[in-house]
C-alpha positions as CSV (number, residue, x, y, z in Angstrom):
1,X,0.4,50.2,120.6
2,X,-1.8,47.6,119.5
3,X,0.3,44.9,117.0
4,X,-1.7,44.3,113.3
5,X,-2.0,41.2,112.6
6,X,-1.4,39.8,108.9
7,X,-3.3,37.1,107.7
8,X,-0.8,34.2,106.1
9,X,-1.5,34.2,102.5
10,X,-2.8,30.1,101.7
11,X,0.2,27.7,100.1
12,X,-1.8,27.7,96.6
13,X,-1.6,31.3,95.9
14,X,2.2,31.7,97.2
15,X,3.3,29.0,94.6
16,X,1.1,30.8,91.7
17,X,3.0,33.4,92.4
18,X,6.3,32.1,91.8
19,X,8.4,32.7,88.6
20,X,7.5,30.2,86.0
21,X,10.7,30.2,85.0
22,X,12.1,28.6,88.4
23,X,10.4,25.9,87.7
24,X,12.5,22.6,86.9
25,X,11.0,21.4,83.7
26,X,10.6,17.4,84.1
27,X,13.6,16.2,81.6
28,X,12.3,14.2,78.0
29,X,13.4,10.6,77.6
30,X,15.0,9.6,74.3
31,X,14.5,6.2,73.1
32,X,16.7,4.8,70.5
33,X,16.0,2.9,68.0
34,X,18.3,-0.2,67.4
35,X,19.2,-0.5,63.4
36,X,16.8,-3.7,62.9
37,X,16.2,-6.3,59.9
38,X,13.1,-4.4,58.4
39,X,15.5,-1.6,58.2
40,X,18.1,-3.1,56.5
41,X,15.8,-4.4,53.7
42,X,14.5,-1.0,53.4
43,X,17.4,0.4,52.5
44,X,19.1,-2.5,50.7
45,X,15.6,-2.4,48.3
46,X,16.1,1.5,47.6
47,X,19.7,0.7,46.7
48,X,18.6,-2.0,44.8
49,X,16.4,0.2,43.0
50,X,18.6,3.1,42.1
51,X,21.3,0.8,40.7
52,X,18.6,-1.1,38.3
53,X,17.7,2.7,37.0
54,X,21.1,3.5,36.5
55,X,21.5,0.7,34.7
56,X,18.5,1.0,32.7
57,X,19.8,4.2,31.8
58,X,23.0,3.3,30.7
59,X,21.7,1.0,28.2
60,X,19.2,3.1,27.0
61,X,21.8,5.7,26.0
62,X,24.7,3.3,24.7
63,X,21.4,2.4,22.3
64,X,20.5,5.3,21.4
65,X,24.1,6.7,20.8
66,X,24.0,3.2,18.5
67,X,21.5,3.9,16.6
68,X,22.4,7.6,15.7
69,X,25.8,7.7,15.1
70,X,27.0,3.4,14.2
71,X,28.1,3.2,10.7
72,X,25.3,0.5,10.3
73,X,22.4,3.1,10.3
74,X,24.1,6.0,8.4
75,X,22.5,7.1,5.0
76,X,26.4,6.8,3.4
77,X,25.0,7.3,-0.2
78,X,21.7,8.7,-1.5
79,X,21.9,5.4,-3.4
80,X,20.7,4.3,-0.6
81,X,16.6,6.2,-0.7
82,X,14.1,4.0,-2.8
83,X,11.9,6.2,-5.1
84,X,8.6,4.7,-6.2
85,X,6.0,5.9,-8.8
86,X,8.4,8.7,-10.6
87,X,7.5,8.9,-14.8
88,X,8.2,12.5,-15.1
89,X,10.0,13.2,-12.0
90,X,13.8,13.4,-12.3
91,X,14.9,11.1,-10.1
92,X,17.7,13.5,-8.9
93,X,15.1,16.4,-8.2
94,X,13.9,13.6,-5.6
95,X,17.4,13.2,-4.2
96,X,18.8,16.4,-4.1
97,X,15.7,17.2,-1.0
98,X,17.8,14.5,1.4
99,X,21.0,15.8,0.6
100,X,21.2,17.3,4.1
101,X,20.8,13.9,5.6
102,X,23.8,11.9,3.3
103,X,26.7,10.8,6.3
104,X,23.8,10.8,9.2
105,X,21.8,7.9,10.5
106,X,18.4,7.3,8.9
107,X,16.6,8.3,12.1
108,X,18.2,11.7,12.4
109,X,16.4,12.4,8.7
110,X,13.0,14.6,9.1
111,X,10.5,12.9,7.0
112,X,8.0,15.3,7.3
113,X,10.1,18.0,6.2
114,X,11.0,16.1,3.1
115,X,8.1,15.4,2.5
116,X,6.7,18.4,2.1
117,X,10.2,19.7,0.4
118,X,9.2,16.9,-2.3
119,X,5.5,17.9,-2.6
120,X,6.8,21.8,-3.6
121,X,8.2,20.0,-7.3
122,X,5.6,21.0,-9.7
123,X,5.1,17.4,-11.1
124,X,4.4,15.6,-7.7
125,X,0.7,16.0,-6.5
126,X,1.8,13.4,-3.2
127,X,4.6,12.3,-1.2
128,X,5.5,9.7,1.3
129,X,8.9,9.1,3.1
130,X,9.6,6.2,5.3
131,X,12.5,4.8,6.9
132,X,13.5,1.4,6.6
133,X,15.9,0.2,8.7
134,X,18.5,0.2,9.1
135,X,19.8,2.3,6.9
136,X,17.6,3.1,3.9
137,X,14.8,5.7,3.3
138,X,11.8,4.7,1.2
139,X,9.8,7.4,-1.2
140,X,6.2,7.4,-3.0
141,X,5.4,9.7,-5.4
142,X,2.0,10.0,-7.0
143,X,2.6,12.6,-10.0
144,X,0.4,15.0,-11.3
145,X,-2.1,13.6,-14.3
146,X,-2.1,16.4,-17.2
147,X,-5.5,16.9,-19.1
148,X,-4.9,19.5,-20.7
149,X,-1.8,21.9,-23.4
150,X,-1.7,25.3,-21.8
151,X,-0.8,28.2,-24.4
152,X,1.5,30.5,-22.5
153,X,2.8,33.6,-24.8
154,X,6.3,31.6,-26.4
155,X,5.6,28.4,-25.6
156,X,3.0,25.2,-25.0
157,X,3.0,23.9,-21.2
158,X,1.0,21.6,-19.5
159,X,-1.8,22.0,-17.1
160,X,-3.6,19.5,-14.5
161,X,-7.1,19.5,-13.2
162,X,-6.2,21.7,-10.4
163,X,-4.4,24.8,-12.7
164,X,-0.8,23.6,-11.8
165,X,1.3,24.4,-14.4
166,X,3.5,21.7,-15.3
167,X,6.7,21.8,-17.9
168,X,7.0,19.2,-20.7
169,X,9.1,16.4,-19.9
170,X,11.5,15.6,-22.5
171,X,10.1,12.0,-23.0
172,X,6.1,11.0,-23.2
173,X,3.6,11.7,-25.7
174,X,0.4,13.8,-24.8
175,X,-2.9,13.8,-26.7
176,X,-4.8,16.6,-25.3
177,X,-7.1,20.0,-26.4
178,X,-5.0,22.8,-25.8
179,X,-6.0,25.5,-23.5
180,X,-5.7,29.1,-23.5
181,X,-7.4,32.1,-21.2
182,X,-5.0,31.1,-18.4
183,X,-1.3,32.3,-17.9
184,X,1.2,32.3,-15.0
185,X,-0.2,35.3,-13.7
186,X,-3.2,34.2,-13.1
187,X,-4.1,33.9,-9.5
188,X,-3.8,30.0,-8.5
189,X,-7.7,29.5,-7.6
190,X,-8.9,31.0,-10.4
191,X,-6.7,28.5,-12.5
192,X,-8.3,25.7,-10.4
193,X,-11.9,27.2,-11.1
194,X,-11.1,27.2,-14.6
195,X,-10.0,23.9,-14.5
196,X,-12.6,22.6,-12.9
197,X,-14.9,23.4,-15.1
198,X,-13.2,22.8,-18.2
199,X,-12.9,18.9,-16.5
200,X,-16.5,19.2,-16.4
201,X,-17.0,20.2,-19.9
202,X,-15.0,17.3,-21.3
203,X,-16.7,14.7,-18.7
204,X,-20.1,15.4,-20.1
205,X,-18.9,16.0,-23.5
206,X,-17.7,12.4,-23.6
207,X,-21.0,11.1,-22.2
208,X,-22.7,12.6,-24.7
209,X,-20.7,10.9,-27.4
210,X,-18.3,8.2,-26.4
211,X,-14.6,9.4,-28.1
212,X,-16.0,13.2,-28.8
213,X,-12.9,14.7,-26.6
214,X,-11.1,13.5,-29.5
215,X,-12.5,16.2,-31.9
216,X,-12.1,19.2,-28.9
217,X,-9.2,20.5,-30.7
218,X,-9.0,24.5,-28.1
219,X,-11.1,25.4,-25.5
220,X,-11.0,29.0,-24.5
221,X,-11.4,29.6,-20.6
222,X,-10.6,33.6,-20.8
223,X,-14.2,33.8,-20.1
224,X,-15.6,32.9,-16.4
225,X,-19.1,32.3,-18.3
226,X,-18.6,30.7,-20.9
227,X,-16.2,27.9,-22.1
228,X,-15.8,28.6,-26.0
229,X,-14.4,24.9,-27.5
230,X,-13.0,24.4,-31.1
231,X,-14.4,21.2,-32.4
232,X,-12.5,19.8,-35.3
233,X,-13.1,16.7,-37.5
234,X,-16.6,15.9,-36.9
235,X,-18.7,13.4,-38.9
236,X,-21.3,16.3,-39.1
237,X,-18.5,18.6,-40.8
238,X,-18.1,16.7,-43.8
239,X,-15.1,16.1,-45.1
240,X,-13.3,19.8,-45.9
241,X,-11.6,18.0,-49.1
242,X,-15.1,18.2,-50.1
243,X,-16.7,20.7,-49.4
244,X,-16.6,20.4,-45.6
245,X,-15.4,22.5,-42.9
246,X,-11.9,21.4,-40.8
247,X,-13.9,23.1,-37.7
248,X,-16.7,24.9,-35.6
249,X,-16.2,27.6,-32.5
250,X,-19.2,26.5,-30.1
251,X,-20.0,28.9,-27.2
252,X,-21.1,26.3,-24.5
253,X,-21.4,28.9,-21.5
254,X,-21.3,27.6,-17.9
255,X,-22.9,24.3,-17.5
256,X,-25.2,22.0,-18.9
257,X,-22.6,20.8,-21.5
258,X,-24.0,17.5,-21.6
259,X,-27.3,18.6,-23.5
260,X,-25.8,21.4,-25.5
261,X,-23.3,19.1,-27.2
262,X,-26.5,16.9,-28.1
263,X,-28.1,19.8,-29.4
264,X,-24.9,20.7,-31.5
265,X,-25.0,17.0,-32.6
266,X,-28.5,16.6,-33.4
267,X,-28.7,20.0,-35.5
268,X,-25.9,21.0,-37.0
269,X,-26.8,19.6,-40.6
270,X,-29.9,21.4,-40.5
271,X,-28.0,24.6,-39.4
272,X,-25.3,24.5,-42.5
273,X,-28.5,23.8,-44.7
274,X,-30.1,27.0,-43.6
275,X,-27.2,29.4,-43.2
276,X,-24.5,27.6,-45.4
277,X,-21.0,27.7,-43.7
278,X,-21.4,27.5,-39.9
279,X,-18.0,29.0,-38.3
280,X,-19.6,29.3,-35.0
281,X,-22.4,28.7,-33.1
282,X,-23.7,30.4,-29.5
283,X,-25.8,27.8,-27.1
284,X,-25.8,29.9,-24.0
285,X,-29.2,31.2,-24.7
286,X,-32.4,29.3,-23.3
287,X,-34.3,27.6,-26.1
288,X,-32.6,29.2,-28.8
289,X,-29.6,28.9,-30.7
290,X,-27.4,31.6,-32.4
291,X,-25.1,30.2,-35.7
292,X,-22.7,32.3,-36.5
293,X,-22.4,35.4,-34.4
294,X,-19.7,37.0,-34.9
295,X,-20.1,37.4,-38.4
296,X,-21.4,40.9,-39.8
297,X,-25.5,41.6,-39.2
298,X,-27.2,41.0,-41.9
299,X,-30.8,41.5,-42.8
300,X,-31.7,38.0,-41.2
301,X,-29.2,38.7,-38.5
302,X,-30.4,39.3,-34.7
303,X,-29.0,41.7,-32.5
304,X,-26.2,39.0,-31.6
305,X,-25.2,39.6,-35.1
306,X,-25.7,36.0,-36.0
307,X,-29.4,34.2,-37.1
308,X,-31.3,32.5,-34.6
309,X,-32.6,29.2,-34.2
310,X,-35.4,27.7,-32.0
311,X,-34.7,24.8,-30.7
């Protein structure tokens, strides 16, 4: 038999073919570190750190614990709260909003809160609170300003420029028209419209003739168009001793008081000449005038049941 012969495989491939995982991995070296001088200030800085916080801490909360709860800052007595600008304002009506705060420290009180606890009395239109330490509480009120008596069904009230009703103070003396078309019922803005335009009425009113608000005796705002005013004790009036009259309803409508009061001034003699008495007089009409309209037609009466004037 003839032998075979094998051909001897090359070194490269036999070790390729060998296991990987008889292969001696070559062994990592490990270098250490010795603990050096930048490390130490590393760590003596971190430590340094943390116990400055810690520190800082601490005081911050023994102060604040101070201030909140040390004798020195407590709001012992309501004594203690300030209260500016009051006239009509009782004084304990202020005080009694910060009872809650009487035995705690000044900053524990909300101002805000009080503030707008104070701002819900009738009479104040503005508050301010502020703390003055260390253990007092400071208060500024502006109060509401009155312009007007408000006829409510058993009793007179008063009423400010914005329709806030307002009871009478026992003490002070008021000089004003009273007012009637408005009760407590009636929806807050249409009070304040009312108001407004009453204001305006007595503005121009009193440009027209320095003092005249004096002789606005009632002004009836039941009407949205038209602001019916009492005048009383007018020069022009005569004197009723003498055959004068005490006073004259004047229907002034919406706006343009300033010229119909002139009007009324300039032509009111020549009005009682024509039609005697003059209980009333309507000016909402353009470019006439209507004296006594709610008296009975009559054969010079127009359809407003009054007689008309040109102006």
């Amino acid at each position: 038999m003839k032998p075979i012969e094998v051909d001897p495989q090359p070194p490269e491939v036999l070790v390729e073919d060998e296991p990987r995982y008889l292969r001696r991995q070559k062994p990592l070296e490990i270098k250490r570190r010795k603990f050096g001088k930048q490390a130490w200030r590393l760590y003596l800085r971190v430590a340094l750190g943390i116990l400055i916080g810690a520190a800082g801490i601490f005081v911050v909360y023994q102060t604040v614990r101070f201030l909140l709860y040390s004798p020195r800052f407590q709001l012992a007595d309501l004594e203690q709260i300030e209260v500016a600008g009051i006239q009509h304002v009782p004084r304990t009506a202020v005080l009694e909003k910060f009872a809650g705060d009487q035995g705690r420290s000044v900053l524990l009180a909300p101002l805000d809160e009080r503030r707008r606890a104070l701002e819900e009395i009738a009479w104040v239109e503005q508050a301010t609170c502020q703390r003055i330490l260390p253990n007092r509480i400071r208060v500024a009120i502006v109060e509401r300003r009155p312009v007007a008596f408000l006829r409510l069904a058993m009793d007179l009230a008063l009423i400010d420029g914005h329709g806030v009703i307002l009871e009478r103070p026992l003490q002070g003396e008021f000089r004003f028209p009273v007012v009637t078309g408005i009760s407590e019922a009636t929806p807050r803005e249409e009070r304040e419209r009312r108001m407004t335009r009453y204001v305006e009425f007595l503005k121009e009113v009193e440009l027209a003739r320095p003092g005249a608000t004096e002789q606005v005796s009632e002004v009836d705002l039941s009407e949205s168009t038209d602001v019916r005013a009492t005048l009383a004790g007018l020069p022009e009036l005569g004197d009723p001793s003498q055959g004068g009259q005490a006073s004259v309803l004047v229907h002034f409508g919406s706006g343009g008081f300033l010229d119909k009061f002139r009007v009324f001034l300039e032509n009111i003699g020549q009005w009682r000449a024509a039609a005697g008495r003059v209980e009333s007089v309507d000016l909402r009409f353009e470019r006439q005038v209507v004296v006594n309209p709610e008296t009975v037609p009559g054969p010079a009466a127009n359809a407003n049941g009054g007689k008309e004037v040109r102006r």
